[in-house]
N, C-alpha and C positions, 0 to 999 in steps of 0.2 A: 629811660631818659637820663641824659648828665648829672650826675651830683653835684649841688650847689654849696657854696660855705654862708651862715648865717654869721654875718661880719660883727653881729653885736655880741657873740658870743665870747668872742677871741679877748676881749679884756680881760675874762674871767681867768686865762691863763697868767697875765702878771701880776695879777691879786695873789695867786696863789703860788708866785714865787717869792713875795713881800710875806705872804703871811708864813711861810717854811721859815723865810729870813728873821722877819719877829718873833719865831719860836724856837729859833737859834737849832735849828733844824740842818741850815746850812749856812754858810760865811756870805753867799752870794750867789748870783747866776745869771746868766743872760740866754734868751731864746728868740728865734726868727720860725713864722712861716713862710713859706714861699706857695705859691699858685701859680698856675698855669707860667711860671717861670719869675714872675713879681714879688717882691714881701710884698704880703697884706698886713703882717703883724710883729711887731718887735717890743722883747720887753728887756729889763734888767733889775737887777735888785741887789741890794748889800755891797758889800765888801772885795775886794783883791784883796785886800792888806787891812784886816779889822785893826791892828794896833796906830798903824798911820793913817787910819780909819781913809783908807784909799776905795776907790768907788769901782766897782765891774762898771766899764764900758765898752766900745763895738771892740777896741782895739785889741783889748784885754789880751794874754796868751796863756794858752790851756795847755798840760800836758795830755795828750792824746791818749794815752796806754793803747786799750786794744781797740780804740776808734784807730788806729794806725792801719789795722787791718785789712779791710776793704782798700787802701790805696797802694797795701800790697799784692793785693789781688787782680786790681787790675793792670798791676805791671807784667805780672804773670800772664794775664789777658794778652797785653799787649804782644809779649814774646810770641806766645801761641797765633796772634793772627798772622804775625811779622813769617811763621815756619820756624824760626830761631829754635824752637824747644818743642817736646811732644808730653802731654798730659800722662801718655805712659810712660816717660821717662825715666828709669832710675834716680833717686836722689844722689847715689852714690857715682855716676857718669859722671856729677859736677863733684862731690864733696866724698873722696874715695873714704873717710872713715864707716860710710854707710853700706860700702859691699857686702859685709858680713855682718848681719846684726843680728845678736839674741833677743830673747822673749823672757824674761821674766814670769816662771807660769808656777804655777801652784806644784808644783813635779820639781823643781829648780829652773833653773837656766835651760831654753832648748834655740835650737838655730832657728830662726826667721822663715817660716816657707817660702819666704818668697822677700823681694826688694820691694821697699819702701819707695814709691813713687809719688809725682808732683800731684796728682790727681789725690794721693792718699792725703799728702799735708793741707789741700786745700779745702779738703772733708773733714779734717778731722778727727781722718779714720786711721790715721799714722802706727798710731800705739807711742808714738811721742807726748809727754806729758809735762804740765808744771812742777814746782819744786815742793809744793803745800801739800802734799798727803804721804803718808808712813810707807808706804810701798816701794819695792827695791827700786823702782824705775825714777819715782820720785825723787828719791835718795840719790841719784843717780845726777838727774837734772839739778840737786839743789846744788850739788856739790861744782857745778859749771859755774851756778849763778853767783856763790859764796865766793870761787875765784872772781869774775867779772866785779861785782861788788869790791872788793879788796882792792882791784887793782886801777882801779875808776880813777884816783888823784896819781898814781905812779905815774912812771917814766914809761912805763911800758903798758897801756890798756892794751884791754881785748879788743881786737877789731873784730867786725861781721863775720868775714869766715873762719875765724880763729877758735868762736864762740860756737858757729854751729858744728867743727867740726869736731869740737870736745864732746858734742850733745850726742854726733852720730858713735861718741864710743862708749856710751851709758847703753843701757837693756831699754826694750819697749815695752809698756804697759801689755798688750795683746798683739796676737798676731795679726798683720797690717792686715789692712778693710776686711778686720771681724768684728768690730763695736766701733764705737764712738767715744771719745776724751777728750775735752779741750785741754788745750798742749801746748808747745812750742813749736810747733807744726810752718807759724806765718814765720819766724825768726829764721827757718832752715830755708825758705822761700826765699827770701832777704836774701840768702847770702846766694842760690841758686840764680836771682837775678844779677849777682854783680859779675859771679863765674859767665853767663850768657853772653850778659852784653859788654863785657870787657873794661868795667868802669867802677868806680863806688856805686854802692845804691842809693845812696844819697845825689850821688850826684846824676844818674842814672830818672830818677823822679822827680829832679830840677827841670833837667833837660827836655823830657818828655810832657810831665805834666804841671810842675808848680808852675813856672816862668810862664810858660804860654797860656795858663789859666789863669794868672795874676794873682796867687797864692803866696804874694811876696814874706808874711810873715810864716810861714810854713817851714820846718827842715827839724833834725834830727840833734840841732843844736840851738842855743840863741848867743846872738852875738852882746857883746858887753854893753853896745849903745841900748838895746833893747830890751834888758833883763830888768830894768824898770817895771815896763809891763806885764812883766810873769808871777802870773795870779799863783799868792800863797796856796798850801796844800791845806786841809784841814784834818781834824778826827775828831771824833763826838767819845768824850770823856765821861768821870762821872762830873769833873769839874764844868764841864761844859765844852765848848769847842773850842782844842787847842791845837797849834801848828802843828803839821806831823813835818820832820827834815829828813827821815828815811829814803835810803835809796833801794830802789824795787826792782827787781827783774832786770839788775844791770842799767836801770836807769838812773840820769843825776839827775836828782829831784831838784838842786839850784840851777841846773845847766852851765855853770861855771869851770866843769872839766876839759881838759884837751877830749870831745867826745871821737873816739873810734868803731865803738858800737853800735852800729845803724840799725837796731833791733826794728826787722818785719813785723814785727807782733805788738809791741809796746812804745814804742822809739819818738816819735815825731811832737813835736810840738806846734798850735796853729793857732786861730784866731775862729770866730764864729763867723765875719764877714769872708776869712778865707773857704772853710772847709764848704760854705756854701756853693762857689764856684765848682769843687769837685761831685758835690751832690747834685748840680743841676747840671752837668754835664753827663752823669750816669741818667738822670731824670728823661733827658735829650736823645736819648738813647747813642751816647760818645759823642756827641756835637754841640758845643756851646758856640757861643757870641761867633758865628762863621768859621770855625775849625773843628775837623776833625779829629777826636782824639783814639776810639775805638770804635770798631763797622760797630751799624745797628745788631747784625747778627750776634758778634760776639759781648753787648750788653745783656740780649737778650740770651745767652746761654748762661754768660755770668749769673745773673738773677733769677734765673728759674731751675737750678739744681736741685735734687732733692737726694736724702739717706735712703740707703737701702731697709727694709723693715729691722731687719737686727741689729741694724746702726741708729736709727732711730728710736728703739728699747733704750737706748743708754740716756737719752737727751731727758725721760719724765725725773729725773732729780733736779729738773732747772724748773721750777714753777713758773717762773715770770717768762718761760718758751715756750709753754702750753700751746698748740695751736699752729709753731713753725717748725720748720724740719731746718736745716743746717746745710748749704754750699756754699762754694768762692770765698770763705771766712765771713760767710753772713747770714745774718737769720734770715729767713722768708716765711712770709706765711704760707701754709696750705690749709687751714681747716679753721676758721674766725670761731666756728663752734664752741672751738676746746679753748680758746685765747684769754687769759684773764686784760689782756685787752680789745680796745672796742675797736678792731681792727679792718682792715679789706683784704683779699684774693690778692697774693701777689707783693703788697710791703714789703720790702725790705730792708736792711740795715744793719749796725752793729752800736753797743756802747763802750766805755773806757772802765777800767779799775776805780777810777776816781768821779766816777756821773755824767761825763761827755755821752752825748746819745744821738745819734743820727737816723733818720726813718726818711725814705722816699716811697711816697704811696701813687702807685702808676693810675691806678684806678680814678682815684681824684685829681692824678698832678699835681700832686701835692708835696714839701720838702717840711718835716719837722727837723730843727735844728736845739738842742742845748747844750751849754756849755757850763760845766762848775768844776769844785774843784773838792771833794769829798771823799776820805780813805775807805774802801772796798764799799763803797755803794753800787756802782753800779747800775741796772734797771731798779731801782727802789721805788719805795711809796711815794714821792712826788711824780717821779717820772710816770711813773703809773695812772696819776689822777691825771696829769698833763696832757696827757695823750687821752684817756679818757674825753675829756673837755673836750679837744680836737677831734675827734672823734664825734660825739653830740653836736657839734656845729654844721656835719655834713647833711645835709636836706635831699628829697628826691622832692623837685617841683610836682 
C-alpha cells in the first residue's frame, strides 16, 4: 500500500530549526517539503545577517558549493541524450592537458593505464582529487586553487577551462576506476560541457535549464541589485558563531568579482524556491509544469548508478553515506539497513560545503529541501535529525 505523510508531524521540523537557531548551533535556515509535487511544509529560522539582525526568508540566496553538483550532472545528461558526447569519452578529446596523465603511487609517479573519462569524473572514480589532504595529488590540486583564489579580484581571473586544464596537469590520486575519491571531478565536467556545446556553462544551464524552469535567482554570479539577499557565511568558534569571508575552491564568497570561474562542483548560487523547481523536475522524471527537460529514461539512469565493489570500499570513511553507493555526482540509496538515516530504496541527492542539502525520495514522492549557510557542515547533526523526523512522518495505512 502507498505511504502516507502524517501532516502533524512536519511542525516538529521548524521547531527544530528555531531550537539549532537559539543554541546558536546555526545563524539561520529555511526548508520546504514537497509531495506528490505540492509543498506541504515550510519553515525558516534566524538570521541572513545576524548583525543587521536581517531575517532568512523564501527569497534568501545560498551559496550552493557541491549542491551545484547534481545540476552539473544533468547537463552532462543532457549532452548524452542529445548524442553530443559519449560516457566513454576521454576527458582529454575536450581538455587536451588530460591525454597523458600520471598516477601518483607509492612507487612514485607511473603513467595513467588508461584515459580518464566522462563516466570516470561522474563516479568519482577519476583519481582527481580536492586540495585538503597532504598527498602529492592534493598538493597538486591545491596549488590550481591557491592560483584561482589569487587571481579572483585581478584583471585576469581563471575561467572554467582555464582552471580544469591546470587540474588535468597535476598527478591523480589512483589509477582511473580503481577506488573512489571525492575530487574535482564535477569542475572538469563544467568545463567539458562548455567545450561540447560551444558556449559558457553558465550560459549553457541558463539556456537549458534555469530560464525555462524559472530558476531566475540561480547562476554562478549575483548581480549588485541582488547581493542584498546573499545570506552571510558563518563558522562556529570558540567565541561563538562568527562571519567566515574566506573564499573556497575558487569561489567569491561576496560574489562581488568579475566571476569567470563557472566551477561544476562548487559554483552556483540559488534560492530554496529556485532549486526546488530543479528537484521537482528530476522528481518528474525530466518534466515539469508541461516541458521536457530530460527523457524519463535518462533520469532514471542518472539516479540509479551504482560503484563497483572496490569503489564502493573507499566511501565507509563517510559515516553520514552509510547505506548509499555514489553516481551522476549523487548519493543514492541502496541498502536503508546500514543508513544512519531513516531512509527509502532509491533517494537520492546531494548537500553543499556550507549545509545546503537536497533529497528526492521516489518512493514517497517526496522533495526535502534545506538551505543555510554554515562552514564545513555539510550532512551534520541537524540535518540528520531533520530527515529523521521526515522520515517518522511517513505511515503505511
Amino acid at each position: 500500500m502507498a505511504r502516507t505523510i502524517n501532516m502533524e508531524a512536519l511542525p516538529r521540523l521548524g521547531e527544530l530549526l528555531q531550537e539549532s537557531v537559539e543554541n546558536k548551533e546555526i545563524a539561520g535556515a529555511n526548508l520546504c517539503v514537497l509531495h506528490k509535487g505540492e509543498e506541504i511544509y515550510y519553515a525558516e529560522a534566524g538570521f541572513a545577517d545576524i548583525s543587521a539582525e536581517k531575517k532568512i526568508g523564501r527569497d534568501s540566496l545560498f551559496r550552493l558549493y557541491s549542491m551545484t553538483k547534481p545540476v552539473t550532472a544533468a547537463a552532462v545528461m543532457l549532452l548524452m541524450e542529445r548524442g553530443v558526447i559519449d560516457l566513454l569519452d576521454p576527458i582529454g578529446k575536450y581538455i587536451p592537458s588530460f591525454e597523458n596523465m600520471t598516477v601518483a603511487s607509492e612507487k612514485g609517479d607511473v603513467p595513467a593505464n588508461r584515459k580518464v573519462t566522462i563516466k570516470d569524473c561522474l563516479s568519482m572514480t577519476s583519481g582527481l582529487v580536492y586540495n585538503c589532504d597532504p598527498d602529492p595529488a592534493s598538493k597538486d590540486a591545491a596549488r590550481v586553487f591557491d592560483e584561482l583564489n589569487r587571481r579572483l579580484y585581478s584583471n585576469n581571473p581563471m575561467t572554467t577551462l582555464e582552471a580544469a586544464s591546470k587540474l588535468g596537469e597535476g598527478r591523480l590520486a589512483f589509477q582511473p576506476g580503481e577506488s573512489w575519491r571525492y575530487g574535482v571531478s564535477a569542475d572538469i565536467l563544467g568545463a567539458v560541457v562548455e567545450v561540447a556545446s560551444g558556449m559558457r556553462f553558465g550560459e549553457f544551464l541558463n539556456k537549458e535549464f534555469f530560464t525555462p524552469l524559472g530558476m531566475k535567482d540561480t547562476a554562478f554570479d549575483v548581480p549588485e541589485e541582488k547581493r542584498g539577499r546573499l545570506t552571510k557565511v558563518y563558522e562556529a568558534t570558540r567565541e561563538g558563531l562568527t562571519e567566515y569571508h574566506g573564499n573556497h575552491l575558487g569561489i567569491c564568497n561576496h560574489m562581488d568579482a568579475d566571476i569567470r570561474y563557472e566551477s561544476g562542483g562548487a559554483g552556483l548560487v540559488s534560492s530554496i524556491e529556485d532549486y526546488r523547481h530543479f528537484a521537482q523536475m528530476l522528481m518528474n522524471k525530466g518534466s515539469y509544469r508541461g516541458r521536457k527537460y530530460l527523457s524519463s529514461a535518462t533520469v532514471s539512469f542518472m539516479t540509479n548508478c551504482s560503484l563497483l565493489p572496490c569503489q564502493q570500499e573507499m566511501m565507509k570513511g563517510w559515516e553520514s553515506l552509510a547505506g548509499y553507493t555514489y553516481g551522476n555526482l549523487m548519493r543514492i540509496m541502496t541498502n536503508p539497513s546500514l543508513a544512519v538515516i531513516n531512509g527509502s530504496m532509491g533517494e537520492y541527492g546531494w548537500d553543499g560545503w556550507l549545509g545546503p542539502y537536497f533529497s528526492n525520495m521516489p518512493q514517497e514522492d517526496t522533495t526535502f529541501l534545506m538551505m543555510l549557510q554554515l562552514k564545513d557542515s555539510g550532512t551534520f547533526t541537524l540535518t540528520r535529525k531533520l530527515r529523521n523526523v521526515l522520515g517518522a512522518a511517513f505511515t503505511t495505512p
